[in-house]
C-alpha positions in Angstrom: -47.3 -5.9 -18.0 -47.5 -6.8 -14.2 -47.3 -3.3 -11.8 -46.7 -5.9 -9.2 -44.0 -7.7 -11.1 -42.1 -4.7 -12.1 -42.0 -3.5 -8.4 -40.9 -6.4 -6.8 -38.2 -6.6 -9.5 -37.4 -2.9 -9.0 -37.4 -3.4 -5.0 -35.0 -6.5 -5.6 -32.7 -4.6 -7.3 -32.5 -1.4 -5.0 -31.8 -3.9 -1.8 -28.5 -5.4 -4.4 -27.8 -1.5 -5.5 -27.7 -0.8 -0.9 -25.6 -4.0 -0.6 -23.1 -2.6 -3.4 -22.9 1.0 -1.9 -22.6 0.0 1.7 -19.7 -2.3 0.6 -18.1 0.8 -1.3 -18.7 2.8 1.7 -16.8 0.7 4.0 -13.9 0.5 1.4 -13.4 4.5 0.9 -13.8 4.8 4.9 -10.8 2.5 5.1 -8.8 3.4 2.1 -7.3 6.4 4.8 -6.0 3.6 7.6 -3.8 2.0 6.0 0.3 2.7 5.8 2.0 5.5 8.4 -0.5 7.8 10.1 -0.4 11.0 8.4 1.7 14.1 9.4 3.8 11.8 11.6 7.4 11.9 10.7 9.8 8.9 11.4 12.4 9.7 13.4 15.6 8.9 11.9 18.6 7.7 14.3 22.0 9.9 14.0 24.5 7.9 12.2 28.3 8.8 14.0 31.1 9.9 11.4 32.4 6.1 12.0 29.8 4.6 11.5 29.0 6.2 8.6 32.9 5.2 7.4 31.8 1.9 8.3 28.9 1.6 6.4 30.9 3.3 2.9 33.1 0.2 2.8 31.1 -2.4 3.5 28.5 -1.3 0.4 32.5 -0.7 -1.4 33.2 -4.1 -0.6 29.3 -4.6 -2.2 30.2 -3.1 -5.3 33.7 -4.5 -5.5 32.2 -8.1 -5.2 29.5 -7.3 -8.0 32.0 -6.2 -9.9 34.1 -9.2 -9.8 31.2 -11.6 -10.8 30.3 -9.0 -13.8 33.9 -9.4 -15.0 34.3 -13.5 -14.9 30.7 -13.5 -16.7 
């Protein structure tokens, strides 16, 4: 058995072991970034009462119309 053999084969497979954890490195460092920044809450817009009545019978009118094409089905 070749020393030198074995040790070029072991130093060609460290180099591919660093390339595979660098690129798993640069994976977990980005995994946080993504998607709303932590700890920040959205701020929600106040609906009015009317608006709010508003939006009820339009998703009525939703549900009505669903319910229509259910029924002739």
């Amino acid at each position: 058995m070749d020393v030198r053999k074995v040790l070029e084969d072991l130093r060609a497979y460290k180099t591919q072991l660093d390339q595979a954890i660098a690129v798993f490195d640069r994976l977990a460092r980005n995994r946080g970034k993504r998607g709303r920044p932590a700890g920040k809450e959205s701020a929600r817009r106040p609906v009015s009462p009317e608006a709010r009545k508003r939006m009820a019978a339009a998703q009525r009118k939703r549900w009505a119309a669903a319910r229509m094409k259910i029924d002739k089905s």
